[in-house]
BAZA-429040 format. One line per field, with one value per residue: residue number from 0; x, z negated, y negated of N, C-alpha, C in turn. Coordinates in steps of 0.05 Angstrom, whole numbers, plus 5000, padded with zeros to 4 digits. Atoms other than C-alpha are relative to their C-alpha. Layout:
<recs>
n	[NUM, ...] $
n.X	[X, ...] $
n.Z	[Z, ...] $
n.Y	[Y, ...] $
ca.X	[X, ...] $
ca.Z	[Z, ...] $
ca.Y	[Y, ...] $
c.X	[X, ...] $
c.Z	[Z, ...] $
c.Y	[Y, ...] $
</recs>
This chain:
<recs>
n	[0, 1, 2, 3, 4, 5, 6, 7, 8, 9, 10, 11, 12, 13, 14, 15, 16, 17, 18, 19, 20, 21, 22, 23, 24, 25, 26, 27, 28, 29, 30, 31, 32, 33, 34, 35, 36, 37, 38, 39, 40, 41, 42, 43, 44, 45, 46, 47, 48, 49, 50, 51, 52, 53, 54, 55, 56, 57, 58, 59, 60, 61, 62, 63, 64, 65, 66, 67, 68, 69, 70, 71, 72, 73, 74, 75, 76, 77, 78, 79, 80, 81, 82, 83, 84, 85, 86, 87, 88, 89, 90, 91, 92, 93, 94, 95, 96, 97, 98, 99, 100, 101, 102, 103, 104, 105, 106, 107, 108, 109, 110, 111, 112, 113, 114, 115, 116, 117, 118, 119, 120, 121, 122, 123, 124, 125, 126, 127, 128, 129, 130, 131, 132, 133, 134, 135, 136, 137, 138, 139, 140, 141, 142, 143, 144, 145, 146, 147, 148, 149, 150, 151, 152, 153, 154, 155, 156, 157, 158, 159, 160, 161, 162, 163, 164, 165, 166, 167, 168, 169, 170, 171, 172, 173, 174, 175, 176, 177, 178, 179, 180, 181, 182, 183, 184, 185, 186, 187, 188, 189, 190, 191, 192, 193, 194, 195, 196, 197, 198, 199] $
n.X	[5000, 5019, 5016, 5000, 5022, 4992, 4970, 5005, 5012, 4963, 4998, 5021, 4992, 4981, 5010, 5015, 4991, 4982, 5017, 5004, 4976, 4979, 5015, 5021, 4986, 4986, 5012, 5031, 5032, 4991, 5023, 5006, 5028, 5002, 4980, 5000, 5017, 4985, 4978, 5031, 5007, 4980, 5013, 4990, 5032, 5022, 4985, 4995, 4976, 4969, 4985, 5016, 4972, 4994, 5026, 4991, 4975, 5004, 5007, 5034, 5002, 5017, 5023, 5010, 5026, 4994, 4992, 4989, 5000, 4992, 4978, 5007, 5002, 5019, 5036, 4996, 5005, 5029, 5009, 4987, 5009, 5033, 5002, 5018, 5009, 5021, 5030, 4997, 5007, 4984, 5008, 4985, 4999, 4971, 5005, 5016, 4979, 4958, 4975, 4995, 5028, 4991, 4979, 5019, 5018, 4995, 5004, 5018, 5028, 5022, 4992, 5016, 4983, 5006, 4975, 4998, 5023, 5016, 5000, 5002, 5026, 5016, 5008, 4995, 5024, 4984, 4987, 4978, 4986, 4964, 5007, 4966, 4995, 4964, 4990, 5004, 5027, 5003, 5014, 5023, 5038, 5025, 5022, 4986, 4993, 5026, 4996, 4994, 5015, 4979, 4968, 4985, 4967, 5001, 4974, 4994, 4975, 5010, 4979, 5000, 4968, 4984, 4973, 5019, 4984, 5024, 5014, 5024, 5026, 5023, 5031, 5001, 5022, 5011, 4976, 4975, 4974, 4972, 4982, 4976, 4998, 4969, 4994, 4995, 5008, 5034, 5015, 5012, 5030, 5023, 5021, 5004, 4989, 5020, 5015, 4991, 5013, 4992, 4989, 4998] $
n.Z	[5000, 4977, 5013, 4973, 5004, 5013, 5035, 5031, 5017, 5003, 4981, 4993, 5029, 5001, 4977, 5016, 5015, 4983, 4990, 5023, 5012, 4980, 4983, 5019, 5020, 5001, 4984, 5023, 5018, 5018, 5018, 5001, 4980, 4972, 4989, 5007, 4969, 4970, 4997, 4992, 4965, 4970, 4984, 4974, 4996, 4991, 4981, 4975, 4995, 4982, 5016, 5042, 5014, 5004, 5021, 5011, 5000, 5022, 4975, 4997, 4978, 4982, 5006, 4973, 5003, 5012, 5030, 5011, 5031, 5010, 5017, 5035, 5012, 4989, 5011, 5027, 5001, 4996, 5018, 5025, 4993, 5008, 5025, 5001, 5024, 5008, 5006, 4978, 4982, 4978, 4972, 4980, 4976, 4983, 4991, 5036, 4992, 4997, 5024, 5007, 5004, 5016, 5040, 5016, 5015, 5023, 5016, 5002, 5015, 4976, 4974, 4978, 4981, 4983, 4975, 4980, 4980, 5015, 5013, 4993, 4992, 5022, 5019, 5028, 5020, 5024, 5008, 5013, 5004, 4981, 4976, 5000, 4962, 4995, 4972, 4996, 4973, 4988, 5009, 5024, 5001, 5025, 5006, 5016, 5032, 5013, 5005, 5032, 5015, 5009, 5010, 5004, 4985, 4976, 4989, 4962, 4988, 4976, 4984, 5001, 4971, 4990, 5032, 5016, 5030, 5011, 5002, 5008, 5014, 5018, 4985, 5021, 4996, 4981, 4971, 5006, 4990, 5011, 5009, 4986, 5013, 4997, 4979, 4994, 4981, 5000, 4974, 4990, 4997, 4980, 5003, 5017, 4991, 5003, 4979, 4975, 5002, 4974, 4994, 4973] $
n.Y	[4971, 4994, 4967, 4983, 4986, 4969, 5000, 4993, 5015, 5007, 5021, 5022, 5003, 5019, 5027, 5024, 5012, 5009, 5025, 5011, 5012, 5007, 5025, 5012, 5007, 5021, 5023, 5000, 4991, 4977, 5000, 4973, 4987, 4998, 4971, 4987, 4989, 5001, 4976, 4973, 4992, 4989, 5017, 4989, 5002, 5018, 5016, 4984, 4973, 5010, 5019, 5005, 5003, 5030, 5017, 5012, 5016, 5029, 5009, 5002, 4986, 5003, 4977, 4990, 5012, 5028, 5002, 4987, 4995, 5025, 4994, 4995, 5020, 5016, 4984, 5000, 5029, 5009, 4986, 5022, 5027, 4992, 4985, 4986, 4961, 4981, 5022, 5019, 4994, 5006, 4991, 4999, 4996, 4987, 4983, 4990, 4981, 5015, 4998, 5028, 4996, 4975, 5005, 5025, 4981, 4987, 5018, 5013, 4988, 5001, 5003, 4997, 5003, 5006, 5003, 5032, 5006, 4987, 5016, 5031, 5013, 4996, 5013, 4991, 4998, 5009, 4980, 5000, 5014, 5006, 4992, 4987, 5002, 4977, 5014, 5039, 5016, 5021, 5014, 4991, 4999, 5001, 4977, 4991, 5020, 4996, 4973, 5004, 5015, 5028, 4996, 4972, 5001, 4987, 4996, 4999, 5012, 5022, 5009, 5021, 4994, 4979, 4984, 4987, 5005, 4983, 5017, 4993, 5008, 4995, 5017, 5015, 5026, 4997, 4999, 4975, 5014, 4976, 5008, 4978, 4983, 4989, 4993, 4974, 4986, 4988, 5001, 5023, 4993, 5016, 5002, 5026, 5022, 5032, 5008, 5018, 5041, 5020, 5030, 5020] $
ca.X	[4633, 4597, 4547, 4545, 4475, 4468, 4525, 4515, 4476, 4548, 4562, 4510, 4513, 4581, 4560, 4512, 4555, 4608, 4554, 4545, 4611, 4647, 4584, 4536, 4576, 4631, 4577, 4538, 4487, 4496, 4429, 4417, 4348, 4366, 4429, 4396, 4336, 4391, 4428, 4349, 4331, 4375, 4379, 4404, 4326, 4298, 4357, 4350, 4382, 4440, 4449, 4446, 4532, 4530, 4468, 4516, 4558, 4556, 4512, 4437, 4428, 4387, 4319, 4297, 4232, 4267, 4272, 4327, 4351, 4378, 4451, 4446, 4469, 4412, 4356, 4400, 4400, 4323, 4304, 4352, 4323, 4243, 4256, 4193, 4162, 4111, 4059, 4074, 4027, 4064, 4056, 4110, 4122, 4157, 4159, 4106, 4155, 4226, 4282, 4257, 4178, 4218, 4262, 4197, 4154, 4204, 4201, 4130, 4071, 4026, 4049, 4014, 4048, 4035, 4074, 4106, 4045, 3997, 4015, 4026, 3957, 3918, 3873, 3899, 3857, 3909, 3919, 3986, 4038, 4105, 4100, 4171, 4189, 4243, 4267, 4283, 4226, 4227, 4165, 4104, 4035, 3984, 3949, 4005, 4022, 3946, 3968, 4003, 3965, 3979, 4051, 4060, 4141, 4152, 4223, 4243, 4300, 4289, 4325, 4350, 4395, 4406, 4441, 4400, 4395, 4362, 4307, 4251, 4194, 4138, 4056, 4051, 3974, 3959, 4032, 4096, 4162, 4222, 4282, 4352, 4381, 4449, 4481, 4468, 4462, 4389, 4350, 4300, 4222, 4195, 4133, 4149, 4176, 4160, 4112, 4137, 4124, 4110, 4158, 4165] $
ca.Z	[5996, 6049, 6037, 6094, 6095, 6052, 5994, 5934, 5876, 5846, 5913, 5924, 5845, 5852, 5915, 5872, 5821, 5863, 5891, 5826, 5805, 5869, 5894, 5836, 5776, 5809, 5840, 5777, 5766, 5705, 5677, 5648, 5680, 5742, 5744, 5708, 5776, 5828, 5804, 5795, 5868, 5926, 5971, 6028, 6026, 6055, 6112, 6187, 6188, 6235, 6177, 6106, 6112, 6115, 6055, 6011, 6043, 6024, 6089, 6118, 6160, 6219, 6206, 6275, 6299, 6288, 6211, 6170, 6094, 6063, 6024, 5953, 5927, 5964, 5929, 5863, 5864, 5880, 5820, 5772, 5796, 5788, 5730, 5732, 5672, 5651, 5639, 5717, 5766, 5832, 5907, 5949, 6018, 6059, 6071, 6012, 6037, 6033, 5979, 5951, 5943, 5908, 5849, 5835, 5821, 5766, 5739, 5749, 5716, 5774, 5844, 5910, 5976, 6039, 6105, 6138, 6190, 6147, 6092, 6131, 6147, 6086, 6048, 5973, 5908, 5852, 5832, 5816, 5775, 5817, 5887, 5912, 5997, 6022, 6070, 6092, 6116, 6146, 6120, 6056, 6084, 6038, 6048, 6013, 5962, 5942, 5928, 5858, 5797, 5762, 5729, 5757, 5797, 5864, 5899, 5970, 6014, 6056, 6120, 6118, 6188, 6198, 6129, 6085, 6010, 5955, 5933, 5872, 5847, 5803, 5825, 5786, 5788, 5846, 5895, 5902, 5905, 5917, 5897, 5931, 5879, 5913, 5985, 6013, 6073, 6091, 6138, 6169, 6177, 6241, 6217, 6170, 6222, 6219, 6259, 6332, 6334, 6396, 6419, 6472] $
ca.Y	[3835, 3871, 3944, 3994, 4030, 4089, 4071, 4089, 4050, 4042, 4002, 3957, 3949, 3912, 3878, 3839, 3830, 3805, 3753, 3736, 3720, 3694, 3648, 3635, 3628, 3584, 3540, 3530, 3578, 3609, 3608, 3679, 3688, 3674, 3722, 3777, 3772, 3764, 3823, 3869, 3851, 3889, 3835, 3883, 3907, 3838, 3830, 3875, 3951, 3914, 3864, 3897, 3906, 3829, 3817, 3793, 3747, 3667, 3648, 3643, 3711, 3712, 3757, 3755, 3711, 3643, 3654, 3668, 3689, 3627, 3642, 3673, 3608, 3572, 3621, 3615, 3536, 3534, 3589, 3541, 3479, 3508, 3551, 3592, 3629, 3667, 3600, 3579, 3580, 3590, 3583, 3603, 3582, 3628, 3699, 3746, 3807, 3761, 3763, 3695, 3723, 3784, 3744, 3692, 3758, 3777, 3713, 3683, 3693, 3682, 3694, 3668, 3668, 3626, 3633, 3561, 3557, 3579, 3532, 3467, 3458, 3490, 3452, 3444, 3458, 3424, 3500, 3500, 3485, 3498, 3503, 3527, 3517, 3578, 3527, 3444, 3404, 3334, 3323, 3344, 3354, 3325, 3384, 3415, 3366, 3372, 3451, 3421, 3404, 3334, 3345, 3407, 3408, 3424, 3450, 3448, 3436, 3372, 3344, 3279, 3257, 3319, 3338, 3392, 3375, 3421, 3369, 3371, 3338, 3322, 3304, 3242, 3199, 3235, 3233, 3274, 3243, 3295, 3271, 3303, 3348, 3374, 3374, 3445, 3486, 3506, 3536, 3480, 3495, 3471, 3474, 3413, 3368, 3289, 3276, 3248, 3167, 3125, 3077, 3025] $
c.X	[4978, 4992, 5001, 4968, 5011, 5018, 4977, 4985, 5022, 5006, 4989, 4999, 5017, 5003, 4987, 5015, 5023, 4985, 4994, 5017, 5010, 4982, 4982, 5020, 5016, 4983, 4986, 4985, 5013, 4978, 4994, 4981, 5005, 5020, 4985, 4973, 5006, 5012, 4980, 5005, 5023, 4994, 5004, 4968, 4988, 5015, 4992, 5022, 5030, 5012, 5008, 5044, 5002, 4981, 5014, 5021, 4981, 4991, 4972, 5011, 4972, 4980, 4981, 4971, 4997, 5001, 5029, 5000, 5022, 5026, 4991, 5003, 4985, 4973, 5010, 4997, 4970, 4989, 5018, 4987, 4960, 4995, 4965, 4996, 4976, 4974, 4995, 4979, 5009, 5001, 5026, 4996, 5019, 4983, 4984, 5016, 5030, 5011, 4986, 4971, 5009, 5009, 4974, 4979, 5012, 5007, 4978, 4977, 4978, 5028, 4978, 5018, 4990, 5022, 5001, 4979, 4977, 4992, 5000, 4972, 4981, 4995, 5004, 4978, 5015, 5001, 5019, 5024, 5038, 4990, 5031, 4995, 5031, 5007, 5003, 4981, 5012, 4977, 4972, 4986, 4989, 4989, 5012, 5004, 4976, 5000, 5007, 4978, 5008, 5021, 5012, 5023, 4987, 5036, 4998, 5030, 4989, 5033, 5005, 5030, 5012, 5011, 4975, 5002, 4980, 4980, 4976, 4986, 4982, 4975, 5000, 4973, 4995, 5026, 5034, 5021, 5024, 5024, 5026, 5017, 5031, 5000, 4998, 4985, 4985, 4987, 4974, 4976, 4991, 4978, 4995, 5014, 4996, 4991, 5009, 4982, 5002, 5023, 5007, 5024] $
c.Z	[5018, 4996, 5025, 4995, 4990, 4977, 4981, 4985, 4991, 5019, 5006, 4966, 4997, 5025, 4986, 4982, 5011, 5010, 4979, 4985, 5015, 5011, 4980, 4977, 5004, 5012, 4979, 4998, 4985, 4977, 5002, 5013, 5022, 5014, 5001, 5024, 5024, 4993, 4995, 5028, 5016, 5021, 5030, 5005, 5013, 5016, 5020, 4993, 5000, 4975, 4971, 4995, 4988, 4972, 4983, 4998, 4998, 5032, 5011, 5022, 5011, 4983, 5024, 5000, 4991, 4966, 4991, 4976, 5002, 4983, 4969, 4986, 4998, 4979, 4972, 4986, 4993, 4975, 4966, 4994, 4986, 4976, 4994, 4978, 4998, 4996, 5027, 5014, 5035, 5020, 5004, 5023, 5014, 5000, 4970, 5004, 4992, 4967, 4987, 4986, 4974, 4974, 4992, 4984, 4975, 4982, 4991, 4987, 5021, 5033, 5020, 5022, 5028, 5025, 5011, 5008, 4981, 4982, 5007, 5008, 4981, 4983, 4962, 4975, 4971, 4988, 4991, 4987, 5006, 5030, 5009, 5041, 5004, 5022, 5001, 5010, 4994, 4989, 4982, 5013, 4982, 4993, 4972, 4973, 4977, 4987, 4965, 4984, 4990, 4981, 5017, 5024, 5029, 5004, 5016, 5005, 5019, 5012, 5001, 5022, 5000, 4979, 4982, 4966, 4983, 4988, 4978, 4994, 4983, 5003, 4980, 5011, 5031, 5032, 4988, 5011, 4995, 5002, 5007, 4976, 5009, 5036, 5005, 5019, 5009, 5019, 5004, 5009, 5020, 4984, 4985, 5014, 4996, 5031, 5025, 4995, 5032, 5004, 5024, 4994] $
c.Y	[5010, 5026, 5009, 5016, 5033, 5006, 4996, 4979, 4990, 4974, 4974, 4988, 4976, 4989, 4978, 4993, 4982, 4959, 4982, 4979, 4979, 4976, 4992, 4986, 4973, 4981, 4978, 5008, 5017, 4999, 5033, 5015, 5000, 5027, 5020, 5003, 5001, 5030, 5022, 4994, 5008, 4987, 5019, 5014, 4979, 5000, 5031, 5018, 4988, 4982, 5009, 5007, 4970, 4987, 4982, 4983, 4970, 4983, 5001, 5033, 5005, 5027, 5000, 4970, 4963, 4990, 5015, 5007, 4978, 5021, 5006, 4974, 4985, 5005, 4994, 4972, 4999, 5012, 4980, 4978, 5005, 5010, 5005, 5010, 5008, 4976, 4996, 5020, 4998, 5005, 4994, 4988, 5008, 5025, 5022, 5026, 4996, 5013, 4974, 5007, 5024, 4990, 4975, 5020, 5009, 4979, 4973, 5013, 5008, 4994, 4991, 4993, 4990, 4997, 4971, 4997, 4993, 4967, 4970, 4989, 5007, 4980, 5004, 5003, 4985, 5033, 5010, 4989, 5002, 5013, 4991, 5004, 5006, 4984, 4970, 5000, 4971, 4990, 5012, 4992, 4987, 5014, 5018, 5000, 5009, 5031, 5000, 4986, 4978, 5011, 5023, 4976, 5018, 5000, 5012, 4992, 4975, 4986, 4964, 4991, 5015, 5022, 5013, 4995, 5018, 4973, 5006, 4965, 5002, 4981, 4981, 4987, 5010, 5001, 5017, 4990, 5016, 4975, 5016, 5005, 4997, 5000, 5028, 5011, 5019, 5006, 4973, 5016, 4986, 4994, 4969, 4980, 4971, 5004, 4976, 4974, 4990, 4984, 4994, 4981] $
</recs>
């Protein structure tokens, strides 16, 4: 279902619900919390003027600047998979403005938000206990890793030849081993590339 700028509350109303039904529900998410913060936030708010007919279609849309917005199913998977509440302490990485910074605030206790760049090189403090990545990476910083406390969960998308999978984890004795979750189509984070290797 697609919104035109300027429709009604009514409109955009059963745009989300639509998104709800037609791409969450039949995919598997049907965890109450997560609907009841996909269908508060107006995702046509985080997408470009030119884009907010398209906010609710079943697809990543461009946001200019080499980022995009990941598919509602994408953000609804990751918020299933993390399940956030009110005890969690939680670093984002991605946009503290986005759709994704928007549905963790109405379900986290503690918010902090670090942009890709930003975050790939920051030194961690063990401060949190879910640290949540709006995007695939190729490869976890340490610096990063060091961001979770011992048990806390982590969820990301990571690339693996090419193919995007949603992916979590949990810091165990000091290391972080994600684990691929579900096949699904993700935007990709430079910033988390593997690091180029010599060869001869």
């Amino acid at each position: 279902m697609t919104i035109s700028e300027g429709q009604s509350a009514p409109a955009t109303d059963a745009a989300r619900r639509a998104m709800i039904d037609s791409q969450l529900r039949t995919s598997g998410v049907n965890q109450p919390w997560v609907l009841a913060a996909m269908m508060k936030v107006p995702r046509e708010d985080y997408v470009p003027a030119a884009m907010r007919d398209a906010a609710y279609i079943d697809r990543a849309i461009p946001l200019g600047e080499g980022r995009s917005l990941a598919s509602p199913l994408v953000h609804g998977k990751i918020l299933a998979e993390a399940a956030p509440s009110a005890n969690d302490k939680v670093l984002l990485v991605g946009d503290a403005k986005g759709y994704l910074a928007a549905l963790l605030g109405v379900l986290a206790g503690n918010l902090d938000v670090l942009n890709p760049p930003e975050a790939a090189g920051k030194r961690g403090n063990g401060a949190y206990s879910l640290v949540v990545i709006d995007g695939a990476i190729e490869n976890l910083p340490k610096p990063l890793a060091a961001q979770l406390c011992d048990g806390g969960r982590i969820v990301t998308g990571i690339v693996e030849r090419g193919v995007t999978r949603l992916a979590a984890g949990r810091k165990t004795a000091g290391d972080v081993t994600l684990l691929p979750v579900a096949e699904i189509g993700m935007p990709i984070l430079a910033e988390f590339a593997e690091p180029k290797r010599w060869t001869f």
